[in-house]
N, C-alpha and C positions, 0 to 999 in steps of 0.2 A: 504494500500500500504506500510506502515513503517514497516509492520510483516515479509514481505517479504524481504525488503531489510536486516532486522535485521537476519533472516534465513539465507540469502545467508554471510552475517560476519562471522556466525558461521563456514559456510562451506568454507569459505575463509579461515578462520584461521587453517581447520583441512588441507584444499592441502596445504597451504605454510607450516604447522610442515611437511606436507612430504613429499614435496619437499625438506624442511631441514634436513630431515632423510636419502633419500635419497642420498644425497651428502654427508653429513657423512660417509655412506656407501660406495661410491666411492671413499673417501679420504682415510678412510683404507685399503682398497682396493689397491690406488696408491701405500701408505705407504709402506705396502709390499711387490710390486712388487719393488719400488726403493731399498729395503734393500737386496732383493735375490737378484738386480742387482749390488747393491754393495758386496755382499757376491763373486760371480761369477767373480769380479774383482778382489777382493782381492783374489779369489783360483788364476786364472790364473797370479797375482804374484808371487804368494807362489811355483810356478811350477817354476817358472823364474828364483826363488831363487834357489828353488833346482837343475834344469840345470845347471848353474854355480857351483853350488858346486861342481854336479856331474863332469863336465868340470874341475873342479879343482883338481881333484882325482878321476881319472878314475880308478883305481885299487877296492879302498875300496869304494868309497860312488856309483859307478857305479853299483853295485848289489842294494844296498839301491833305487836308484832311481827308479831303473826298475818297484819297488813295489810299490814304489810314483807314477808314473806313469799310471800305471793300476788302483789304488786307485784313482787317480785324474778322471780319463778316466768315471770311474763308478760315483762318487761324480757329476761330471761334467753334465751326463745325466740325474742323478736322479733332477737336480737343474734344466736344460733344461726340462724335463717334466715337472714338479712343477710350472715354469713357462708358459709354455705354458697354464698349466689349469688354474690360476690367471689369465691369460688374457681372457679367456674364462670367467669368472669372472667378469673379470673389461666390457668388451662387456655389458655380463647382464644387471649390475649394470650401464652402462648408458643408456641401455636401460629402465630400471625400471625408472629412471631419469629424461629422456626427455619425458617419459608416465606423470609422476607426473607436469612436468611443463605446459604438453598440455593439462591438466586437470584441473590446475589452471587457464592459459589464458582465458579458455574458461569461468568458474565462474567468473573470472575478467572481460570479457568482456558482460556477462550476467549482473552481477553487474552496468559495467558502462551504459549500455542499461537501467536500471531500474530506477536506478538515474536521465536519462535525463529524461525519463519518470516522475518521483516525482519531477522533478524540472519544468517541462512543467505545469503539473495539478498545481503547487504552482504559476507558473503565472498565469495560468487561474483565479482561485480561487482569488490572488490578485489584477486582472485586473479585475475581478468581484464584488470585494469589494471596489475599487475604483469607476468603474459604479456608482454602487449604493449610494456610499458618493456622487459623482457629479451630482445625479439626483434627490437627496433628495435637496441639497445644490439649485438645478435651480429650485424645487418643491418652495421651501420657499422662494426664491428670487420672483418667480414668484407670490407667494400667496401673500406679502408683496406688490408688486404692483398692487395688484387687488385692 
């Protein structure tokens, strides 16, 4: 019975590395998507700046913007897909995720299932070695008053 529970360790130890791989892997995952979402904030600054400027000199910097603009417009989409597929991504990657946890629980709870088991049979077995001391113990008492 102790080969087995030492087997299941093993296999304990390889789901929780991947369950901790897996989360790794959704932390980069986040990682990036937080930093395209900071990037996409900082562009729609950068537009707000250039508004105002343009507002500020509508002669000369009103051509310039125009091209800001359109250049914003296309940057801005290409960032919007980009993230769209990351999160299609990040979906996966928690789904890869909660597969790794629900495959540990399950080792974990086989495990604790085997354990009551090897701890059951160890009372047995010690509840039967006790038997046997208290019947040896009443053996000799008895023999001693015969």
């Amino acid at each position: 019975m102790q080969r087995k529970a030492k087997d299941l360790e093993s296999l304990l130890r390889l789901h929780n590395w991947t369950v901790d791989e897996r989360r790794r892997e959704l932390g980069v995952l986040l990682a990036r998507e937080e930093d395209m979402i900071l990037s996409g904030e900082e562009m729609d600054r950068q537009l707000i700046r250039e508004q105002q400027t343009a507002a500020a000199d509508p002669a000369g910097a009103g051509f310039i913007y125009s091209a800001y603009a359109k250049g914003y417009l296309v940057r801005r989409e290409q960032l919007e897909r980009a993230l769209d597929a990351l999160r299609g991504e990040i979906l996966q990657a928690r789904d890869r995720l909660a597969d790794a946890y629900r495959q540990l629980k399950v080792f974990e709870e086989v495990q604790k299932g085997r354990q009551r088991q090897e701890d059951i049979e160890e009372g047995r077995k010690e509840q039967a070695l006790f038997d046997e001391i208290a019947q040896t113990q009443y053996r000799q008492r008895k023999a001693r008053r015969e």
